[in-house]
C-alpha positions as CSV (number, residue, x, y, z in Angstrom):
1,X,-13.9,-16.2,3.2
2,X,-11.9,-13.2,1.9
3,X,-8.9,-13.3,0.5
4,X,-5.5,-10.8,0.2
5,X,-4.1,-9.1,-2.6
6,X,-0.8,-7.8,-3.5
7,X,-0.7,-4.8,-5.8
8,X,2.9,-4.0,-6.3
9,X,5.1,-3.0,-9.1
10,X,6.4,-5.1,-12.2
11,X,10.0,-5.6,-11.1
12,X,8.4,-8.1,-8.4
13,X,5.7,-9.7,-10.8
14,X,5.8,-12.7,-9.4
15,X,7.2,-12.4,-6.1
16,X,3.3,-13.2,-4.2
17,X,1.6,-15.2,-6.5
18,X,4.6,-18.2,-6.0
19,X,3.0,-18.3,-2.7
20,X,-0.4,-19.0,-3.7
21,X,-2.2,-15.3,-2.6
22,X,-3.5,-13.2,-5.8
23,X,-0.6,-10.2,-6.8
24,X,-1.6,-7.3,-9.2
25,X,1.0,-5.3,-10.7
26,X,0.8,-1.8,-12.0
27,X,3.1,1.3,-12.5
28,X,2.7,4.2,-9.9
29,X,0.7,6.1,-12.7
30,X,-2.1,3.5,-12.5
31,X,-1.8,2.1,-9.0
32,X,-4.9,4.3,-8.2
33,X,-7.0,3.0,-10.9
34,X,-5.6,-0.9,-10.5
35,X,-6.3,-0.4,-6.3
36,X,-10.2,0.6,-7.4
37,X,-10.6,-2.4,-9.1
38,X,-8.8,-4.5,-6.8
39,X,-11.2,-3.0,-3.8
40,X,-14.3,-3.5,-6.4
41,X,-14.1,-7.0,-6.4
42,X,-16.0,-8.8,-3.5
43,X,-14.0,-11.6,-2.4
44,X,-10.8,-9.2,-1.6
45,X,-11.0,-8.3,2.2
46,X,-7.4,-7.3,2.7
47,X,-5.5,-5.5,0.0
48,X,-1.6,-4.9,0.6
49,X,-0.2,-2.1,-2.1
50,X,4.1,-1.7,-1.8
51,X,4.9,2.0,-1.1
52,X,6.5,2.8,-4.4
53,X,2.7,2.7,-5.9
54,X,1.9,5.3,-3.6
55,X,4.8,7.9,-4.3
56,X,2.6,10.3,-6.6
57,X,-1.1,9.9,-4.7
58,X,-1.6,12.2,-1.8
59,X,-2.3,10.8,1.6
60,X,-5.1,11.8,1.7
61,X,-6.5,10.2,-1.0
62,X,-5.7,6.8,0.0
63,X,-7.6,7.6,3.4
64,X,-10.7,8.1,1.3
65,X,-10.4,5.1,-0.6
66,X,-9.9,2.8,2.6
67,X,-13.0,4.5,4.2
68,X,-15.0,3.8,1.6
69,X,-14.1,0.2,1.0
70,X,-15.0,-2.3,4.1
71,X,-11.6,-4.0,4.0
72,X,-8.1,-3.3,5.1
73,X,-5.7,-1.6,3.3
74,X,-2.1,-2.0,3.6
75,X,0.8,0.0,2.9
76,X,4.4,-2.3,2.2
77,X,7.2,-1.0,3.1
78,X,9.9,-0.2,-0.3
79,X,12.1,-2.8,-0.2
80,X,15.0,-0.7,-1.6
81,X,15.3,2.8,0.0
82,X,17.4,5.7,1.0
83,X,18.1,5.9,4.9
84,X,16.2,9.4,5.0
85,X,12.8,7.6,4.0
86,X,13.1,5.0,6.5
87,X,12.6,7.9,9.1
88,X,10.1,9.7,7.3
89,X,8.2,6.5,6.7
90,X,8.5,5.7,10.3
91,X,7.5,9.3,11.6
92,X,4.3,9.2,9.3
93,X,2.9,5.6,10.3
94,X,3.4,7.0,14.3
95,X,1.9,10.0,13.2
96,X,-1.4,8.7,11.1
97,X,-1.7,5.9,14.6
98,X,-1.4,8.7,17.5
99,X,-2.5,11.6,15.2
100,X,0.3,13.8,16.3
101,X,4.1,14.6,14.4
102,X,7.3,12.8,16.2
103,X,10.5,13.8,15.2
104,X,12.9,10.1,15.1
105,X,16.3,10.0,15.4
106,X,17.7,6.9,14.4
């Protein structure tokens, strides 16, 4: 059976692992080499990274990881964010599922 993994940052270190699932932590500098390892180990079939570890990696890097790993990768939405992201973020999850641009007006 697989099991999910929470890779967020250290302000929530133990914020998943009080609920029994495994949690990673790691600074947006090394979220890309902490989510390799994390995707390395076989047991993991569903890896769930919070948005903040994602603010420097392009998108289209983290497409390339999830193809090349046979599990599911999740983004988390910030917890603690600026109005203007919460459209942006919204626009680019409708974009990346339709594969066209909406504009949102919330």
């Amino acid at each position: 059976m697989k099991k999910v993994a929470f890779l967020t940052p250290p302000d929530v270190k133990y914020g998943f692992s009080l609920s029994g699932v495994a949690q990673y932590t790691s600074e947006a500098d090394e979220a890309e080499e902490t989510l390799k390892k994390i995707m390395a180990e076989g047991d993991n079939g569903l890896v769930i990274i919070e948005e903040r570890l994602l603010a420097g990696m392009p998108e289209d890097r983290i497409r390339e990881l999830e193809h090349a790993w046979n599990g599911i990768l999740l983004v988390l939405p910030s917890p603690v964010k600026p109005p203007t992201e919460v459209e942006d973020y919204a626009a680019r999850l409708i974009r990346r599922a339709i594969g066209y641009h909406v504009r949102l007006k919330i």
